[in-house]
N, CA, C and O atoms as a GROMACS GRO file, in nm:
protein
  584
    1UNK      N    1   1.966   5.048  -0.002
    1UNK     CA    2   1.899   5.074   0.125
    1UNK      C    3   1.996   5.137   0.223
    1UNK      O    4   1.966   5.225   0.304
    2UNK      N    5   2.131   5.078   0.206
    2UNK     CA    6   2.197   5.153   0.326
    2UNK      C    7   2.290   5.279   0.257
    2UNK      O    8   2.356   5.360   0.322
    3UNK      N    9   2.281   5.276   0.148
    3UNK     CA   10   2.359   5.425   0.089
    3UNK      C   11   2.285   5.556   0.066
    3UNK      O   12   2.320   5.671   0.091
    4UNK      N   13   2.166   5.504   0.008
    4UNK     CA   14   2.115   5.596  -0.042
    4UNK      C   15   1.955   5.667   0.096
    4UNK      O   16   1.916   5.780   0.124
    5UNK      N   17   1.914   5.535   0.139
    5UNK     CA   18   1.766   5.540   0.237
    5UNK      C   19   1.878   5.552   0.358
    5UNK      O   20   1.888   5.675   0.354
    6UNK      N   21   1.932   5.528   0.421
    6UNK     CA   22   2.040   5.511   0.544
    6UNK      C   23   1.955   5.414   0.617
    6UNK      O   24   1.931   5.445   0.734
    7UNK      N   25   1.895   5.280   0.566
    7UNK     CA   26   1.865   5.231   0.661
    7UNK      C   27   1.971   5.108   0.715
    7UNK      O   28   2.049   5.051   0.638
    8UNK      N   29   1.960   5.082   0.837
    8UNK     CA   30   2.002   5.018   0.873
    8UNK      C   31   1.964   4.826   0.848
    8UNK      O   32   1.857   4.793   0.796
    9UNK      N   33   2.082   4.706   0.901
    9UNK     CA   34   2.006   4.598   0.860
    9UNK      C   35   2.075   4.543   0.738
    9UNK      O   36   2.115   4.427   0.736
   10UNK      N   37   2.092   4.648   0.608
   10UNK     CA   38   2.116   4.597   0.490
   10UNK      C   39   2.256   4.626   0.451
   10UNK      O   40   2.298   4.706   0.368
   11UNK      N   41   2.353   4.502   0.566
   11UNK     CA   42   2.502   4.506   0.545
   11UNK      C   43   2.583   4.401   0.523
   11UNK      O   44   2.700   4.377   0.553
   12UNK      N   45   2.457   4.315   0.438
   12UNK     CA   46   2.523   4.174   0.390
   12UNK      C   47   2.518   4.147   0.253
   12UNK      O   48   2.421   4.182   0.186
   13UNK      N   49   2.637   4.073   0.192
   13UNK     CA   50   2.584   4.115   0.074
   13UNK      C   51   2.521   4.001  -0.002
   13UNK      O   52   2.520   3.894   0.058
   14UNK      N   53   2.452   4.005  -0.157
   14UNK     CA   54   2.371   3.925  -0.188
   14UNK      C   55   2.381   3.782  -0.197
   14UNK      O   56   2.294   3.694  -0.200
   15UNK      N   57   2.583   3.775  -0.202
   15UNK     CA   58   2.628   3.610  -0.199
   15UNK      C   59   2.601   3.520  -0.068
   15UNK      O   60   2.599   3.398  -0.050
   16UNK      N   61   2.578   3.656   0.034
   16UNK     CA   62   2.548   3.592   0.203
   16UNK      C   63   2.435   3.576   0.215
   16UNK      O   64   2.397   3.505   0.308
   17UNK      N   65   2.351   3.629   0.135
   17UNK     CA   66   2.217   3.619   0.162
   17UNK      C   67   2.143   3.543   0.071
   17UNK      O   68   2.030   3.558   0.119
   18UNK      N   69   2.134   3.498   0.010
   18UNK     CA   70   2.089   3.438  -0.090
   18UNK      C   71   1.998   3.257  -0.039
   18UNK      O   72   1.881   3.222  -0.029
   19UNK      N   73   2.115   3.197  -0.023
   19UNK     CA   74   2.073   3.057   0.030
   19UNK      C   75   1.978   3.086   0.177
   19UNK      O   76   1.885   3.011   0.205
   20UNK      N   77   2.009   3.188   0.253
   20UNK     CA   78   1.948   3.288   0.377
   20UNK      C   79   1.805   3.307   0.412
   20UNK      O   80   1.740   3.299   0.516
   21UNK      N   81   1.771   3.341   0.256
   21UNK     CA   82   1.637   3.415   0.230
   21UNK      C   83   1.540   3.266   0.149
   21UNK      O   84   1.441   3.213   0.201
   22UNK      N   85   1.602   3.226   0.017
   22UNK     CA   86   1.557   3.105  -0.030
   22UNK      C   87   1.505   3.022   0.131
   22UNK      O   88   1.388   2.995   0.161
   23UNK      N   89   1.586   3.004   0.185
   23UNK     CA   90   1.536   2.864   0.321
   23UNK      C   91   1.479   2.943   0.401
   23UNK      O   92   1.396   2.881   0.468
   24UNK      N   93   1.487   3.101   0.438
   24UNK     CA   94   1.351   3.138   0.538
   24UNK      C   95   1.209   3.122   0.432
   24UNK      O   96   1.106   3.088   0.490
   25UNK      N   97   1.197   3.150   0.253
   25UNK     CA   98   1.097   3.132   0.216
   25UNK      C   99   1.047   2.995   0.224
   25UNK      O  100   0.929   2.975   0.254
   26UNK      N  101   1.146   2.880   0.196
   26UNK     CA  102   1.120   2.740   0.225
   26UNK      C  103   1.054   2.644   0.369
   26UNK      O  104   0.990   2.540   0.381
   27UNK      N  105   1.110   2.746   0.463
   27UNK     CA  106   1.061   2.682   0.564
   27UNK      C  107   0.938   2.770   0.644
   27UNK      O  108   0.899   2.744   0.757
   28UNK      N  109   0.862   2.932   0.518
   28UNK     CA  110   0.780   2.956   0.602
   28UNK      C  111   0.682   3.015   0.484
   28UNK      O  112   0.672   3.135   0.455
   29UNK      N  113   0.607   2.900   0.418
   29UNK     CA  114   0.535   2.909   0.322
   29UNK      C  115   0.386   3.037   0.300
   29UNK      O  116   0.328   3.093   0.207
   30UNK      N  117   0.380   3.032   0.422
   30UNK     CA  118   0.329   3.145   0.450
   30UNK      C  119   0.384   3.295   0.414
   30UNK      O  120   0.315   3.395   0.432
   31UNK      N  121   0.489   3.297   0.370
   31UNK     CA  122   0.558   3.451   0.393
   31UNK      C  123   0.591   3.470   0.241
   31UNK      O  124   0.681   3.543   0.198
   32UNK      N  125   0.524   3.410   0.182
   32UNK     CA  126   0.565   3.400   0.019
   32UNK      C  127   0.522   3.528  -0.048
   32UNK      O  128   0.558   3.559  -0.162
   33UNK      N  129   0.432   3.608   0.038
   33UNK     CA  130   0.403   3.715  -0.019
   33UNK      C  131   0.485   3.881   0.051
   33UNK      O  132   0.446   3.997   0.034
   34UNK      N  133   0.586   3.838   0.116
   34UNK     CA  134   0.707   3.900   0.167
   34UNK      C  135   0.770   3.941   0.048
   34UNK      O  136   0.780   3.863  -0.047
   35UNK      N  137   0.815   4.062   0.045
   35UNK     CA  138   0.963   4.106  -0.036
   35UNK      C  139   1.099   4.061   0.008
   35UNK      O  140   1.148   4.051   0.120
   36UNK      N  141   1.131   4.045  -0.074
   36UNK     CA  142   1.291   3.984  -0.025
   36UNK      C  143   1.383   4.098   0.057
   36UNK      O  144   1.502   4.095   0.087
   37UNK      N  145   1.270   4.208   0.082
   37UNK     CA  146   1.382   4.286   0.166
   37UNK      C  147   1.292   4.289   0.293
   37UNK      O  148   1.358   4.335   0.387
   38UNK      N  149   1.184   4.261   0.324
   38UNK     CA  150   1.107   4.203   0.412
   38UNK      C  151   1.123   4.075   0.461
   38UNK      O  152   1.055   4.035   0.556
   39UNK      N  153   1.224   3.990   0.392
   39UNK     CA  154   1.259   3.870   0.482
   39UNK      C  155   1.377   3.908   0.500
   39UNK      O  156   1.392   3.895   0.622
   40UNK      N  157   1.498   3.958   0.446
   40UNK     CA  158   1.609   4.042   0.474
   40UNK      C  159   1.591   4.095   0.643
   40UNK      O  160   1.634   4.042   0.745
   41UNK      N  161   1.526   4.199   0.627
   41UNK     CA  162   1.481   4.231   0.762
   41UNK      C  163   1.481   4.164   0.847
   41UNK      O  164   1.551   4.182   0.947
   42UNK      N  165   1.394   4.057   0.830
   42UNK     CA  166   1.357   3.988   0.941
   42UNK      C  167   1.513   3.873   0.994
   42UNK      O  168   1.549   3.851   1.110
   43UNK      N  169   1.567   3.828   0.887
   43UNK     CA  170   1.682   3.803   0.876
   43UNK      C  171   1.809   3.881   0.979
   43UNK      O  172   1.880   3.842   1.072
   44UNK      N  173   1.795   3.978   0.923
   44UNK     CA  174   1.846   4.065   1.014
   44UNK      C  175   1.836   4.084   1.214
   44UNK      O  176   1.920   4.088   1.304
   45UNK      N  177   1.701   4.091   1.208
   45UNK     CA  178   1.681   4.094   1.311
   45UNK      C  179   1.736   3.952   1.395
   45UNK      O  180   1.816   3.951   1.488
   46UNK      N  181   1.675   3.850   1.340
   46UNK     CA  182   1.728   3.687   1.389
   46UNK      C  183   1.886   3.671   1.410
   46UNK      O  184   1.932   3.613   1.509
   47UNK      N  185   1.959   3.723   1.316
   47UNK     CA  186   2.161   3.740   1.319
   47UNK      C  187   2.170   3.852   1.475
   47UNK      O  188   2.256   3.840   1.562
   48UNK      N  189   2.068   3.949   1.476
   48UNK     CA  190   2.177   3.982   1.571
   48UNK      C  191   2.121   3.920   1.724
   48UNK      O  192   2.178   3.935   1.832
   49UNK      N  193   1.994   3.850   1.698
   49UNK     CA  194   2.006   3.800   1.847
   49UNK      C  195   2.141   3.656   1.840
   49UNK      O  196   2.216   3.626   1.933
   50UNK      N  197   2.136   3.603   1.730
   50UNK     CA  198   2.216   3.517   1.724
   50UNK      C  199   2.365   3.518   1.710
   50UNK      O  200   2.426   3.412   1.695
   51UNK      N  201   2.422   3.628   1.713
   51UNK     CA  202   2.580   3.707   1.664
   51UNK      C  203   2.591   3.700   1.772
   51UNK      O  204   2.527   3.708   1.876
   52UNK      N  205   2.727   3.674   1.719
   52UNK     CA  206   2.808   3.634   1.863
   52UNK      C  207   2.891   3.760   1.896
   52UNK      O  208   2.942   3.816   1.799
   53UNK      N  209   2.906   3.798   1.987
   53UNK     CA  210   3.004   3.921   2.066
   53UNK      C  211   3.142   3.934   1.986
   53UNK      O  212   3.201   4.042   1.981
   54UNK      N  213   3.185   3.830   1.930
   54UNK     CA  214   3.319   3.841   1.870
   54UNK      C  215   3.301   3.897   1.725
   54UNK      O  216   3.292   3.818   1.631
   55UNK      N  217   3.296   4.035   1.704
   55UNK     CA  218   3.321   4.014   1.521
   55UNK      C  219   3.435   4.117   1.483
   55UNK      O  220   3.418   4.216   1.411
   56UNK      N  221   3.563   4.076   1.546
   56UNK     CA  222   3.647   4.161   1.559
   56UNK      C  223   3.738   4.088   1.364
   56UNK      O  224   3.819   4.148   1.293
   57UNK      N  225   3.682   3.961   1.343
   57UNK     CA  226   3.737   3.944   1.236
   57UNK      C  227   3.641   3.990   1.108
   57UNK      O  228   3.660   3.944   0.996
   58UNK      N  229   3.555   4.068   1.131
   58UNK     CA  230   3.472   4.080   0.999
   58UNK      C  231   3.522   4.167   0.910
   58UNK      O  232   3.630   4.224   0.925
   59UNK      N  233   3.438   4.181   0.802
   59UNK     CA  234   3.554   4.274   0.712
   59UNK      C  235   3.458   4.424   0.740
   59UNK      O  236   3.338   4.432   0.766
   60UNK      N  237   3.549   4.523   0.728
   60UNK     CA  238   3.454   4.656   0.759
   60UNK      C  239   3.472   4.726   0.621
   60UNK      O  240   3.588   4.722   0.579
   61UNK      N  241   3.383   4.788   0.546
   61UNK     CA  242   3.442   4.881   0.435
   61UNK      C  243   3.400   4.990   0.520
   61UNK      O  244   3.318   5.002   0.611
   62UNK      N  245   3.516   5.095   0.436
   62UNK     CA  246   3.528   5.206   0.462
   62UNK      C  247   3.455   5.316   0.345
   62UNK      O  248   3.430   5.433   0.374
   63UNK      N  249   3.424   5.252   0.205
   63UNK     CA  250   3.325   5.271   0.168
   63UNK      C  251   3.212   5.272   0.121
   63UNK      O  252   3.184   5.178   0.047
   64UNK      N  253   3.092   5.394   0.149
   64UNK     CA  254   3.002   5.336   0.161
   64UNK      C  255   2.934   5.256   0.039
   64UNK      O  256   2.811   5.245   0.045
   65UNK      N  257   3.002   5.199  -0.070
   65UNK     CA  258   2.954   5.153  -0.155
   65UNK      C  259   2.978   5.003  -0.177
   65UNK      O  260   2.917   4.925  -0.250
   66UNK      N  261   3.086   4.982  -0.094
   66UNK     CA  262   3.139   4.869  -0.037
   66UNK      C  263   3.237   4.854  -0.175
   66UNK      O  264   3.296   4.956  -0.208
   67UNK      N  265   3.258   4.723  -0.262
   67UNK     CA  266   3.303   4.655  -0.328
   67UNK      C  267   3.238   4.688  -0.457
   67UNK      O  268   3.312   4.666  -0.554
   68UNK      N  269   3.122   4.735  -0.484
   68UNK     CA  270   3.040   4.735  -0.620
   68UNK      C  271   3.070   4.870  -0.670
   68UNK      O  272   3.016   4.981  -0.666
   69UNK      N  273   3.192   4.810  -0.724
   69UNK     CA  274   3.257   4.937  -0.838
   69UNK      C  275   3.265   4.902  -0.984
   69UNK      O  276   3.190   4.814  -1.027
   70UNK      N  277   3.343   4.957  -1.056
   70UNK     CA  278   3.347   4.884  -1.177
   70UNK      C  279   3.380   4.808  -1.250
   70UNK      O  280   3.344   4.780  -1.364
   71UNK      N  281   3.526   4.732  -1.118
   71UNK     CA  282   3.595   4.638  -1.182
   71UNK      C  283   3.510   4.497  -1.124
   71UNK      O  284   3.514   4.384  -1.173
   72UNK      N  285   3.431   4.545  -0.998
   72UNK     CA  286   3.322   4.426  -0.981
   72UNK      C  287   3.226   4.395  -1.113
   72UNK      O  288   3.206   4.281  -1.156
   73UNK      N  289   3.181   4.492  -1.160
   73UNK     CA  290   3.075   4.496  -1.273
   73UNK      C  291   3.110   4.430  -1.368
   73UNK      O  292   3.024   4.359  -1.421
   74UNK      N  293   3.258   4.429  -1.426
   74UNK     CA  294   3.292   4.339  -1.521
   74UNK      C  295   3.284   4.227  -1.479
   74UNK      O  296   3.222   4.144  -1.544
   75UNK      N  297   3.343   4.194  -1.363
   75UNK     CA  298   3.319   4.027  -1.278
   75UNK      C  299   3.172   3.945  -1.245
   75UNK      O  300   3.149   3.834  -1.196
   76UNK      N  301   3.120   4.007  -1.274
   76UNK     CA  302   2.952   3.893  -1.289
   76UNK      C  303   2.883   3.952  -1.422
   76UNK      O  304   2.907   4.036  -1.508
   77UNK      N  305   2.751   3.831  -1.381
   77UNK     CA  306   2.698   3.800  -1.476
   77UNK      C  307   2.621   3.923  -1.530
   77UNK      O  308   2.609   4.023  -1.460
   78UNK      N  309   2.574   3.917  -1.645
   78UNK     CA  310   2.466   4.021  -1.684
   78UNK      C  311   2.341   4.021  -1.618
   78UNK      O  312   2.292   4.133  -1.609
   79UNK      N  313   2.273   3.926  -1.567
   79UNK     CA  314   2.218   3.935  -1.455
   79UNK      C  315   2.244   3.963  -1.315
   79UNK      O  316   2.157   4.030  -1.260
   80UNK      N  317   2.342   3.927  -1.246
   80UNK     CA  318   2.371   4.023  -1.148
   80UNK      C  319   2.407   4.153  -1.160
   80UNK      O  320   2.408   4.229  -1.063
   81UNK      N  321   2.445   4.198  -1.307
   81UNK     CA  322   2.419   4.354  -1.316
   81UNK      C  323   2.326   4.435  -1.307
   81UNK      O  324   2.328   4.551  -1.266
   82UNK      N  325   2.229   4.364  -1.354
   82UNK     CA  326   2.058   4.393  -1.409
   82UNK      C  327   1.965   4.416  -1.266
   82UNK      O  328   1.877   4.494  -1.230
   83UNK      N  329   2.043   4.292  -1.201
   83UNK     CA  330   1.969   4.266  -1.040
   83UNK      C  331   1.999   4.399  -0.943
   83UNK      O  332   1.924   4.442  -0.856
   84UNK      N  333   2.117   4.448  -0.978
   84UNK     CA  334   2.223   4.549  -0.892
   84UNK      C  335   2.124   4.675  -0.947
   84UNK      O  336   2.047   4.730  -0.868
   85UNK      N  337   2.131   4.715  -1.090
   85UNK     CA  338   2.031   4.839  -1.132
   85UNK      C  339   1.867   4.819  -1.079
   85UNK      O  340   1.790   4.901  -1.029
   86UNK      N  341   1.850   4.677  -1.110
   86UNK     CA  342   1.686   4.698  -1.101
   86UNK      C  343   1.667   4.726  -0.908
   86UNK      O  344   1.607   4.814  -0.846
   87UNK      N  345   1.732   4.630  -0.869
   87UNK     CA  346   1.754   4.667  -0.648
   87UNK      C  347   1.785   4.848  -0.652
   87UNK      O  348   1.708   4.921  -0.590
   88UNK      N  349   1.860   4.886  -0.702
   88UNK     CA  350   1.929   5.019  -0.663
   88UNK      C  351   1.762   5.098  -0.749
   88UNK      O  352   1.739   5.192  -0.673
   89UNK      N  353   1.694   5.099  -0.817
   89UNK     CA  354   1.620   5.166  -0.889
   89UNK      C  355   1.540   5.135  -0.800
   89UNK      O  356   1.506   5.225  -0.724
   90UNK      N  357   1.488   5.011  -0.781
   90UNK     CA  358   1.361   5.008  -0.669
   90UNK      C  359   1.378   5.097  -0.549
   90UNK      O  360   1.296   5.188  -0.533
   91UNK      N  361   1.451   5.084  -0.484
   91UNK     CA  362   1.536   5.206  -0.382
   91UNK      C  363   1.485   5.292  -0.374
   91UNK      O  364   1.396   5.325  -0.295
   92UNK      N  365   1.544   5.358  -0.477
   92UNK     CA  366   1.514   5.482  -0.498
   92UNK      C  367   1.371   5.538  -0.564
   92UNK      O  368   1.352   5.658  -0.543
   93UNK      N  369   1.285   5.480  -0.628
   93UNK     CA  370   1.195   5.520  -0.648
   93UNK      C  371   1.060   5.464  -0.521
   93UNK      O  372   0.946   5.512  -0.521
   94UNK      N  373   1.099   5.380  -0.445
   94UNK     CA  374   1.023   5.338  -0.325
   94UNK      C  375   1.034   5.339  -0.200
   94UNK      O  376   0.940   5.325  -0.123
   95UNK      N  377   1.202   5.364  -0.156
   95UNK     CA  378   1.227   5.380  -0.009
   95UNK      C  379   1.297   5.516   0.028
   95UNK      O  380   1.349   5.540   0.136
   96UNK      N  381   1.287   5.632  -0.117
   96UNK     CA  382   1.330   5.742  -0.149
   96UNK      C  383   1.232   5.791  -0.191
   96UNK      O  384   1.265   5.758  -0.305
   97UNK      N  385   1.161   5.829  -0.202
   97UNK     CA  386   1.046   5.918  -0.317
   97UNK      C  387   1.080   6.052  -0.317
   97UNK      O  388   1.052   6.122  -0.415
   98UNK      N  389   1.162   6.116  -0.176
   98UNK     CA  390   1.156   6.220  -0.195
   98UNK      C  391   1.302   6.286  -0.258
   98UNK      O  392   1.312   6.409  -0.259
   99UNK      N  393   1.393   6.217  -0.301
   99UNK     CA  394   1.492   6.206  -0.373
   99UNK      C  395   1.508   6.295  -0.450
   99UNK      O  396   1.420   6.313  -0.535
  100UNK      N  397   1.602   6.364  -0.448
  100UNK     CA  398   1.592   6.429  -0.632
  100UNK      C  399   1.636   6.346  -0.731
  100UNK      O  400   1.604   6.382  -0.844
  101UNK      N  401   1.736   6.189  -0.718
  101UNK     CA  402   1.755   6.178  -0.823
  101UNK      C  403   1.589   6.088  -0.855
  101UNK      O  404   1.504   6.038  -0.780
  102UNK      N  405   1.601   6.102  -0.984
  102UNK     CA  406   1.467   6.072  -1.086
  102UNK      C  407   1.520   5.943  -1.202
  102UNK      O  408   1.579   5.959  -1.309
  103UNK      N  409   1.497   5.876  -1.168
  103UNK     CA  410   1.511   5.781  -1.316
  103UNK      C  411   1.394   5.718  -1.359
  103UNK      O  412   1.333   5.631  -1.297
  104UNK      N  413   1.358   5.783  -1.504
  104UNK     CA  414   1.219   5.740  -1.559
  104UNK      C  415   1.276   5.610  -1.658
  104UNK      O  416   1.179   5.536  -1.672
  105UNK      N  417   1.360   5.570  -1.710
  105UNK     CA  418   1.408   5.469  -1.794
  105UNK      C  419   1.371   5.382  -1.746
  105UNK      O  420   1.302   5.402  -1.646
  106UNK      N  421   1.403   5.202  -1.799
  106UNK     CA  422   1.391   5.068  -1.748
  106UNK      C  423   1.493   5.050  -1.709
  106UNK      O  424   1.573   5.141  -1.730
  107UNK      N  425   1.531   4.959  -1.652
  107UNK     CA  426   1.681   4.873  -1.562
  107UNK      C  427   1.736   4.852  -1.681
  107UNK      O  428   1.858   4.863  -1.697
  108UNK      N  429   1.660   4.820  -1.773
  108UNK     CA  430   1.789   4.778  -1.894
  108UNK      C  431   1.867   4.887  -1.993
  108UNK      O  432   1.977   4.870  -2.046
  109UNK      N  433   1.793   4.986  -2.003
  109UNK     CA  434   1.832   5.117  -2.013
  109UNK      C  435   1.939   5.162  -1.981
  109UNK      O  436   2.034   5.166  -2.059
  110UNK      N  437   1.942   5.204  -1.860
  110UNK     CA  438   2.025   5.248  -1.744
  110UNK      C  439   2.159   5.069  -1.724
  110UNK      O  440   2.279   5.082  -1.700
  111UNK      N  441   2.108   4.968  -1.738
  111UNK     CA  442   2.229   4.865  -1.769
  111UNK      C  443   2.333   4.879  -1.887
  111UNK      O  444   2.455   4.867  -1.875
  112UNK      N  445   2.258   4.909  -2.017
  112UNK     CA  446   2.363   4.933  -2.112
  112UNK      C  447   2.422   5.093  -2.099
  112UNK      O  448   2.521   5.117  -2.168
  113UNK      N  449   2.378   5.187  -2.028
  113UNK     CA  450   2.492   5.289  -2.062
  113UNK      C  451   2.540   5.265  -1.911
  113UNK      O  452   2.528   5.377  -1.862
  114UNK      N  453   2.580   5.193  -1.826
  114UNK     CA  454   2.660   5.180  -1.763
  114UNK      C  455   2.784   5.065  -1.793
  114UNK      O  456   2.907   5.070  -1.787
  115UNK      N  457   2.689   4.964  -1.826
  115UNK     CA  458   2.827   4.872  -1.923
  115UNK      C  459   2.894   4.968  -2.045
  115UNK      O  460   3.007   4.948  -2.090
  116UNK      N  461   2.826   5.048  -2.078
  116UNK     CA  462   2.900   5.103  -2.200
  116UNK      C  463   3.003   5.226  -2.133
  116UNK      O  464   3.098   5.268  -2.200
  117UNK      N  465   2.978   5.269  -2.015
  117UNK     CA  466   3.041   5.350  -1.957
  117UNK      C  467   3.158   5.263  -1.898
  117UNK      O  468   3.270   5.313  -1.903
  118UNK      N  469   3.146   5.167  -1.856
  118UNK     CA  470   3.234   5.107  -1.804
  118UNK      C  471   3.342   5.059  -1.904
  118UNK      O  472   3.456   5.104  -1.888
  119UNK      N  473   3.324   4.988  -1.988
  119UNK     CA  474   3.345   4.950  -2.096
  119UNK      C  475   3.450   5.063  -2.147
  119UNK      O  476   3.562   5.021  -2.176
  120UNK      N  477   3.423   5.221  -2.164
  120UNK     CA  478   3.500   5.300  -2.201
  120UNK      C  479   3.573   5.364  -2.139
  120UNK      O  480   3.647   5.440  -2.200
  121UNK      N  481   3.577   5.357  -2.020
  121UNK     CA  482   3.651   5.426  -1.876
  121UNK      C  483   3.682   5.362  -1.789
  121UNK      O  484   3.656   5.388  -1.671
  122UNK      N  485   3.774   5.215  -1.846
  122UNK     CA  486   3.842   5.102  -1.798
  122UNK      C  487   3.934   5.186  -1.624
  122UNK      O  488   3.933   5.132  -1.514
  123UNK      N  489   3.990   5.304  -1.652
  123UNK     CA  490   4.056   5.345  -1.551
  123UNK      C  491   3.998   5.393  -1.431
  123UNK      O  492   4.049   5.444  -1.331
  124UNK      N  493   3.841   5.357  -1.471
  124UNK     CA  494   3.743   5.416  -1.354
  124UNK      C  495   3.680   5.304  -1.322
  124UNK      O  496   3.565   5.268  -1.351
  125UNK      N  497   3.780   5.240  -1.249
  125UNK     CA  498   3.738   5.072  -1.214
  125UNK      C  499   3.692   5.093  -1.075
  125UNK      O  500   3.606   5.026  -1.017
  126UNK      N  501   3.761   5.198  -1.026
  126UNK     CA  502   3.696   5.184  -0.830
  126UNK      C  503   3.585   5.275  -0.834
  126UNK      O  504   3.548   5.304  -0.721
  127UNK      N  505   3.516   5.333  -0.934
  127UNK     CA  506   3.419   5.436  -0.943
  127UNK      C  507   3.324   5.367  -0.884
  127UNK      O  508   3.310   5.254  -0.931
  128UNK      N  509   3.233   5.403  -0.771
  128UNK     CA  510   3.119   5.290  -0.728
  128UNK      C  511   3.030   5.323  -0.838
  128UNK      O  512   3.019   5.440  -0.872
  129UNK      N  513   2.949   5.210  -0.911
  129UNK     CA  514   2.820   5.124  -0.951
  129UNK      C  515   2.725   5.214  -0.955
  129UNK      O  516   2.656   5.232  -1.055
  130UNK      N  517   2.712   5.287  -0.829
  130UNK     CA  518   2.566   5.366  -0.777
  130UNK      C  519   2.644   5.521  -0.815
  130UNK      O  520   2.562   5.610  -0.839
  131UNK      N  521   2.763   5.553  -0.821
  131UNK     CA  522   2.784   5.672  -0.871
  131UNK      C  523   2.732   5.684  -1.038
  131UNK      O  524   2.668   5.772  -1.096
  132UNK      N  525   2.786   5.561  -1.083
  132UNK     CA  526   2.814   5.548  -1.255
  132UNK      C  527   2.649   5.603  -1.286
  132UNK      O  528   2.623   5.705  -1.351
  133UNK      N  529   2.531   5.497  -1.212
  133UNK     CA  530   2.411   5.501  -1.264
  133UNK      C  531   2.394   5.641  -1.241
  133UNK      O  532   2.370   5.698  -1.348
  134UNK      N  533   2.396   5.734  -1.124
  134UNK     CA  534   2.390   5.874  -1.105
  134UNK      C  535   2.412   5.960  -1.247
  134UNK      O  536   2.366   6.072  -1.265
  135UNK      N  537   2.481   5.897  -1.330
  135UNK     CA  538   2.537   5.978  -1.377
  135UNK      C  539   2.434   6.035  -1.524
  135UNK      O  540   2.421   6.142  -1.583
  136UNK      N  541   2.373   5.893  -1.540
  136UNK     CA  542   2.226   5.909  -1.608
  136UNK      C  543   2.111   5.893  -1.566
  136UNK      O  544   2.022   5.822  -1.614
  137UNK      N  545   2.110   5.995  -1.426
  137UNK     CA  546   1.965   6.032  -1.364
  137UNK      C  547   1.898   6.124  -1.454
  137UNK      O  548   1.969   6.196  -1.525
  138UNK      N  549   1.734   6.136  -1.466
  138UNK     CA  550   1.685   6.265  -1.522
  138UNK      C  551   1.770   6.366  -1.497
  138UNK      O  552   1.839   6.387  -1.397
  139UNK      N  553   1.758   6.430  -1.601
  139UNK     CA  554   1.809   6.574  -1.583
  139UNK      C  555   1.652   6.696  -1.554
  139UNK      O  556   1.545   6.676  -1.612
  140UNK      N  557   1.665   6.768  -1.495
  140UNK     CA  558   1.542   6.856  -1.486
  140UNK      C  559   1.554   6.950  -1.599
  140UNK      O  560   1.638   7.039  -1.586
  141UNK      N  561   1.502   6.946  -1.681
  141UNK     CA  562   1.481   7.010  -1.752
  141UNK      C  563   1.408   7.137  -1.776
  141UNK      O  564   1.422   7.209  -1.875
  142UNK      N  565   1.307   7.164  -1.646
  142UNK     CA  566   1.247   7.334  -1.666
  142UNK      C  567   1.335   7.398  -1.598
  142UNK      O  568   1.289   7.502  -1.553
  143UNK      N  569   1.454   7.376  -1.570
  143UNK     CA  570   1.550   7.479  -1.524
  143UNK      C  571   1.637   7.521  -1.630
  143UNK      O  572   1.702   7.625  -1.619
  144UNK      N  573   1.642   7.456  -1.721
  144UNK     CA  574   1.755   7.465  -1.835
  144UNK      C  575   1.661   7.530  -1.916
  144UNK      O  576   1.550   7.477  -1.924
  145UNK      N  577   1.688   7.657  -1.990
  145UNK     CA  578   1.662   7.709  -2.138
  145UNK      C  579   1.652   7.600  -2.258
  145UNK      O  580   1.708   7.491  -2.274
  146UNK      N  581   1.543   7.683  -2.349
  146UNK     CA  582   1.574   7.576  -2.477
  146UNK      C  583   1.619   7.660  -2.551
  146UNK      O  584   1.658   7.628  -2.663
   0.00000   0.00000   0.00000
């Protein structure tokens, strides 16, 4: 959401948000039919009336991909990999449509040739996550000769 859509809001990451979102669904049974980036939001909105003036200690990345490179990718689970492709795919095929990149594959697809990319290009550990998957977007094919 914030790399690819530029929206704003979505600059926390999933370890901060997690217990965040679980207890706004817990304490508002009603909202169960919310997306988790629809309580995110709203989340959002609630931190900054509640942020305090001081956040001179926070951490800032400088890029925009933050931390989710490739030596992160080896560091969790196969499900938080899966979670990272299937979030970044929803993205882009729903808060992007008009995108050129195209990915018609499944999340799991697009999971093994990025573990396998990773896997073989150990020295491309700071490569961000969202570049790697780029890298097996559709290709357009009525531009290319057969």
């Amino acid at each position: 959401m914030t790399w690819t859509v530029h929206k704003n809001g979505f600059n926390q990451t999933p370890e901060q948000l997690m217990g965040k979102i679980s207890g706004y669904y817990k304490a508002h049974p009603d909202a169960s039919g919310l997306s988790v980036l629809e309580v995110w939001e709203k989340l959002d909105a609630r931190s900054k009336i509640d942020a305090s003036a001081d956040d001179r200690g926070a951490e800032v990345w400088k890029n925009a991909h933050w931390y989710l490179n490739g030596d992160w990718w080896g560091q969790v689970s196969e499900d938080q990999e899966l979670g990272f492709v299937e979030g970044y795919l929803w993205c882009v095929r729903t808060q992007a449509p008009d995108s050129s990149d195209k990915y018609s594959a499944s999340p799991k697809v697009y999971w093994k040739k990025i573990n396998a990319f990773v896997i073989a290009h150990p020295k491309l550990g700071d490569e961000a996550v969202a570049i790697t998957l780029r890298r097996f977007r559709d290709r357009d094919t009525a531009r290319s000769p057969r």
